[in-house]
N, C-alpha and C positions, 0 to 999 in steps of 0.2 A: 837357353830355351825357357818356355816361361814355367814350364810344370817343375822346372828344375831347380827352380831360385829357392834361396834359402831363406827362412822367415824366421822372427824373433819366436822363443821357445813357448808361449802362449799362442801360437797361430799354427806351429808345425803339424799342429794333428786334423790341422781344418783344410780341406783339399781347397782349393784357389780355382780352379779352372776345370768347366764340363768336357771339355774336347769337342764342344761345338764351337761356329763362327755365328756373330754377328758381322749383317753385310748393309751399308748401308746404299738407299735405290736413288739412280737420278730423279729430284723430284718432280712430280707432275706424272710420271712412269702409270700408262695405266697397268691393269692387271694383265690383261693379252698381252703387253709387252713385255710384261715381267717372266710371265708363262713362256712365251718365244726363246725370252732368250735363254733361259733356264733349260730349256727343249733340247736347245743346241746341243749343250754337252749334258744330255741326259738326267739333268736335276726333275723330280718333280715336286714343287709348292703346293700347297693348300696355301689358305687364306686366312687372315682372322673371322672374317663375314660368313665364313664358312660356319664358325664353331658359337653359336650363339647363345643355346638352348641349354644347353646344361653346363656345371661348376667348373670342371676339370679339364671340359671337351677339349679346350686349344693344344692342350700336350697330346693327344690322339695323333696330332700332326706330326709328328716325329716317329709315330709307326706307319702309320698311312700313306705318308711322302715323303722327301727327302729334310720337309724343314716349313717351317710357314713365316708367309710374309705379313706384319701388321699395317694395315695398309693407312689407318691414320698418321703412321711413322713413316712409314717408306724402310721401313727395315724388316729382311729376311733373319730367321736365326734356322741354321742347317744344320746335318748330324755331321758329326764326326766323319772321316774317312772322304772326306771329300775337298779337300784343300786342292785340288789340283783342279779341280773346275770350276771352284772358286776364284784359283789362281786366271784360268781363263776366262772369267767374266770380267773379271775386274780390270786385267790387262787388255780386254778388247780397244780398238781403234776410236776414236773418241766420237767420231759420226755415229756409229753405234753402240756406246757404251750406257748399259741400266743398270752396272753393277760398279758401285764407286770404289770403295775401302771396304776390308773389315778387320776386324779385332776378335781376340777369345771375347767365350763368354765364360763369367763368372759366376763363383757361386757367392751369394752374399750370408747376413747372421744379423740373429739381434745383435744388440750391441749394450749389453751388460759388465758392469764394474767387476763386482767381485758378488757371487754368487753365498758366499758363507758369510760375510757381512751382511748383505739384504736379511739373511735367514733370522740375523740376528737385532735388527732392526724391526722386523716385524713382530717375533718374540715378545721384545722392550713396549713395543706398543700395545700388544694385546695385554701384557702385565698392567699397563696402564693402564687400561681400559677398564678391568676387569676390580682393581682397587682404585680407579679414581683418582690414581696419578695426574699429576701434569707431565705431560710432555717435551716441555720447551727445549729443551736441551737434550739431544740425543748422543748417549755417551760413545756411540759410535757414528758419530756423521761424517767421520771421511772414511770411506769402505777400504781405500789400499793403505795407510798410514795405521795401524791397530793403539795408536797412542790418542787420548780424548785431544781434543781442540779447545787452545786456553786463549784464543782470539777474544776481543770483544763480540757482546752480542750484537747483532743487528738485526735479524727478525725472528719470531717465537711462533710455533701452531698456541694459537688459543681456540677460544668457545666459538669463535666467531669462523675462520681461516686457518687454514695448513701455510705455512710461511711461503711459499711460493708464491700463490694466489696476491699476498702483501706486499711482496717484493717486486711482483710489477704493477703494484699501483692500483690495484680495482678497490680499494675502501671506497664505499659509497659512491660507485657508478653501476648506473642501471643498463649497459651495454649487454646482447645475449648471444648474438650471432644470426638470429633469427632472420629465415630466407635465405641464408649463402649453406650451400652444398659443398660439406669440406671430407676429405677422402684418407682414410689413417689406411695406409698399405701396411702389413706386420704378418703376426699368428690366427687373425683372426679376432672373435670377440665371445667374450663369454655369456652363451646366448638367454641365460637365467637367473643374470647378474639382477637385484633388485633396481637398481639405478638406471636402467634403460628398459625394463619390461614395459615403461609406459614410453616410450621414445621410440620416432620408427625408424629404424635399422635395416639399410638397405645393404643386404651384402652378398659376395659370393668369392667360393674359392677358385684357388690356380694352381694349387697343388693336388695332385691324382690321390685317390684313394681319402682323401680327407675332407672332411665337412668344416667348414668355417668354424662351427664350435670350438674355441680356444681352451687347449690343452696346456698349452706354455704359460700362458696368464699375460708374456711381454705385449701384446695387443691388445687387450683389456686395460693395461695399466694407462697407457698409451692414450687412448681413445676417451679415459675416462679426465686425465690432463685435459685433452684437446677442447673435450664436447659433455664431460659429465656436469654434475652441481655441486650436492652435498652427501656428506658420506651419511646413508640410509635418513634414521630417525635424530641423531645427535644436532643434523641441521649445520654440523660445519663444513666451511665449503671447501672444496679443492679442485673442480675442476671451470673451466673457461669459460666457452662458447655453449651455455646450457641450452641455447635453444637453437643450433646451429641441425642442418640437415645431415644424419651422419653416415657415410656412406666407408665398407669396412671390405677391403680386398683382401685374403687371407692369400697371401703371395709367399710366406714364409711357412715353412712345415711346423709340426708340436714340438720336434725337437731344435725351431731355431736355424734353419738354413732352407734356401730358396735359390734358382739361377735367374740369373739375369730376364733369360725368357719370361717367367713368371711375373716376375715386376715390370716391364714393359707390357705384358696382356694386362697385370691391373691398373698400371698407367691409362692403358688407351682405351678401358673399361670406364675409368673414373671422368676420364675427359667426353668420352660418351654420352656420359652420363648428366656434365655440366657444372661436373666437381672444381669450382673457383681455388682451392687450392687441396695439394695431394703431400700429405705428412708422411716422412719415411725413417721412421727410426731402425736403420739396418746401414748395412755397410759391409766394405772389404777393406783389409789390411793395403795400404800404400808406404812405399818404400821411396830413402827420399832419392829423390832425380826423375822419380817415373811422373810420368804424364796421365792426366786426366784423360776418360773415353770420350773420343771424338762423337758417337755413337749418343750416348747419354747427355753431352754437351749440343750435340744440335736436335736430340728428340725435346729437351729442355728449352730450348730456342723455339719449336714449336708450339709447345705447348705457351708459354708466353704467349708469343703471335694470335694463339688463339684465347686466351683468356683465362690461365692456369697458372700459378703459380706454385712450386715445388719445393719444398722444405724440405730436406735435411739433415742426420746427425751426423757431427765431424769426429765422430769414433773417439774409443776410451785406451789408446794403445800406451797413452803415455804414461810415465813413472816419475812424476815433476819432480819429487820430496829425492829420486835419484839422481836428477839432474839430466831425464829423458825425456827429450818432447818429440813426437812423430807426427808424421803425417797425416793430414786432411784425410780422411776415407773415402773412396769410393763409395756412391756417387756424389757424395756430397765438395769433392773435390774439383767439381766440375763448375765453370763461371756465372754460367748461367741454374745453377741452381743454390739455394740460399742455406750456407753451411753454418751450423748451431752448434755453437760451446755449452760448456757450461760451466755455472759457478754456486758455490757451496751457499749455504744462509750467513755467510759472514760477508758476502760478497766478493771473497776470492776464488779465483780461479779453482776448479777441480783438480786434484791431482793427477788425475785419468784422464782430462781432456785434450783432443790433440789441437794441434798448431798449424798454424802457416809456415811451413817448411819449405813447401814445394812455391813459394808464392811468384818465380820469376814466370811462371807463364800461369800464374791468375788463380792458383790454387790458393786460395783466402778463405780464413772463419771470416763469417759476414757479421754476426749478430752472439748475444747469447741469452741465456734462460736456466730459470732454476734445474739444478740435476741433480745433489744431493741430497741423498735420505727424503723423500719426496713420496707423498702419500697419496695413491689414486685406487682404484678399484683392481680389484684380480677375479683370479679360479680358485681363489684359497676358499678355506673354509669359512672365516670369516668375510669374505670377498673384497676386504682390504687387504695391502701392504705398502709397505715401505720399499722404494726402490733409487737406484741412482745409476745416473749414466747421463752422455749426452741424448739418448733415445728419449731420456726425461725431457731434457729443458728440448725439442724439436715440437712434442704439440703444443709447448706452452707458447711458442712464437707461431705456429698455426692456428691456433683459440684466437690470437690477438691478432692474426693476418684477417679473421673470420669478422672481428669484432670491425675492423676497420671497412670490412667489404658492405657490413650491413650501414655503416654509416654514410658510406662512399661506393654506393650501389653500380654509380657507372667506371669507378676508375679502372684503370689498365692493372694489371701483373705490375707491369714495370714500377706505375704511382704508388704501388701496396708497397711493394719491394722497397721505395725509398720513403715511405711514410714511418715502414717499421725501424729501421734505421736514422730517421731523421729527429723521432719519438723516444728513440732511447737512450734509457742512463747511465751518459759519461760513467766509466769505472778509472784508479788511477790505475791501469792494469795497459798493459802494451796491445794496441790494435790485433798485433799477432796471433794472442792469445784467447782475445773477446770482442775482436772486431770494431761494430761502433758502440756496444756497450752493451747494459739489460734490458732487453725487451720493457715494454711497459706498454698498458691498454692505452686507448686514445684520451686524451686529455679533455 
């Protein structure tokens, strides 16, 4: 049973599953059909179209009716306790079947390293700051290994760049993103951040009871990767697509956990919207044998179809330095959406990064991006920090998916998707682990 399965001892305190279904609709399905057949056995739906007007409306649907259907998806998600008319929609005779599959839904999480590492990453830098230190070398840059890293160097934050920003290659290109509408799904954003007061910020929440203002900071950090510039007045850069249009779904709660539902209404908010692609540093624990959501994998097939591309992180479950490497995350483990590793400034692999485990049926790292010790904007008090994760390196190959759309204004999803991979930097590192290599801007 799924509630029942047993998870590695860092996931056992994180519930997995809402005790709702995702149900996916024969496509083309109008609404009165969907309503009909729902009638039948006594379901009743609200709608997305229904809930337009304010933040949180769409989860009302869950007290209102029995579940609501997104109708740019073609997928219902219903409450609990109804598995058996579920069971009878879905097993209808096929001349009248609108209800195909479903699957639980899930609950997802940022997707953070090690939380007392960052602490102490940000720390190191404020001391910098504060005496005028250099930075280059952060004596804790791999968050789960507690011993320094005697590798050679390969790239340093200077006066100019935060090593990321170097490591895919932007020294003296003037690329900004300007005109593409790119979409960071997370916590929200922190809405008095100095680096965006003059930026406009289109945003809204999908979690009840909360205002997009970012409590957590993991969507500020996030967002400021994707679409910031330079950290305040020091003038050095760290983030991507600075002049990209940024559109910010708070789908994830303050404290880091969101379902399925929620990120599907800011999916089809973002594509609403005209969002060319939608950045998702979040995920669920995958175990290996299991399969990717059918659910997730064809709303990602439409979203292509219609001009969207989907990015994201391939979770931090693994323990390399132990000799553990797990599974691609949820959703990111899905084929049609584009799964991001990541790799330290030495340009090895993370030790937290997961792998192509699951790859016999298409669960692949596609690509990667910087994720350690990695400087963007927060809720801190200084409104910087240091963070690492693959949640990092995912808007850094969405900044550079952005960077690519402004140059290449008509190309498809599909052409971005193989530009960015066709772009980057061979590592000698196993596909498994980093795909086709490091993200880099366009050349």
């Amino acid at each position: 049973m799924e509630k029942d399965e047993i998870l590695p001892e860092d996931h056992s305190s994180k519930p997995q599953y809402t005790g709702r279904r995702l149900v996916m609709m024969e496509p083309g399905s109008s609404n009165k059909n969907i309503s009909d057949a729902a009638n039948k056995v006594s379901l009743r739906l609200a709608f997305s179209s229904d809930y337009k007007n304010h933040e949180e409306d769409y989860a009302n649907a869950f007290d209102e009716a029995d579940g609501i259907v997104f109708e740019k998806f073609g997928i219902a998600v219903i409450n609990d306790h109804h598995e058996g008319e579920i069971g009878e929609l879905t097993n209808a005779p096929l001349a009248r079947r609108v209800f195909l599959y479903d699957e639980p839904e899930r609950y997802l999480y940022t997707l953070n390293s090690n939380p007392l590492a960052n602490m102490g990453r940000s720390l190191w830098g404020f001391i910098c700051s504060i005496f005028g230190l250099r930075n280059d070398r952060n004596p804790i840059s791999d968050p789960v290994n507690p011993h320094p890293i005697s590798l050679p160097d390969s790239f340093s934050d200077n006066s100019d760049s935060y090593w990321g920003i170097q490591s895919i290659g932007f020294q003296n290109k003037s690329y900004s993103g300007k005109g593409v509408k790119l979409a960071i799904l997370d916590t929200g954003i922190n809405e008095i951040h100095p680096d965006f007061t003059d930026r406009e910020v289109v945003s809204k929440s999908f979690i009840a009871n909360e205002k997009v203002n970012d409590l957590n900071g993991h969507g500020t950090h996030c967002t400021g990767i994707a679409a910031g510039y330079t950290q305040g007045e020091n003038g050095i850069r760290y983030g991507v697509a600075n002049k990209a249009s940024i559109y910010v779904g708070k789908v994830l709660s303050n404290a880091g956990r969101g379902p399925d539902s929620g990120i599907l209404a800011g999916m089809e908010w973002a594509m609403r919207n005209g969002c060319k692609i939608i950045s998702m540093s979040l995920g669920s624990f995958m175990r290996p044998g299991h399969t990717y959501s059918r659910i997730y994998n064809d709303v990602a097939k439409i979203a292509l179809d219609q001009g969207t591309l989907i990015i994201a992180a391939a979770g931090n479950d693994s323990r390399r330095s132990q000799k553990i490497i797990q599974a691609v995350n949820h959703p990111a483990n899905c084929p049609n959406i584009m799964a991001v590793a990541a790799i330290d400034r030495f340009l090895k692999v993370a030790d937290f990064s997961c792998g192509s485990v699951n790859k016999d049926d298409g669960q692949l790292v596609d690509i990667a991006g910087p994720g350690v010790a990695v400087f963007s904007s927060s809720k801190s008090p200084e409104n910087y920090i240091w963070d690492s994760g693959t949640s990092m390196a995912t808007p850094f190959v969405a900044g550079v998916a952005a960077l690519l759309w402004e140059i290449h204004p008509k190309a498809t999803p599909y052409e971005i998707w193989d530009m960015l991979k066709d772009q980057a930097r061979s590592l000698p590192l196993s596909i498994d682990d980093v795909g086709a290599g490091l993200v880099q801007v366009p050349r």
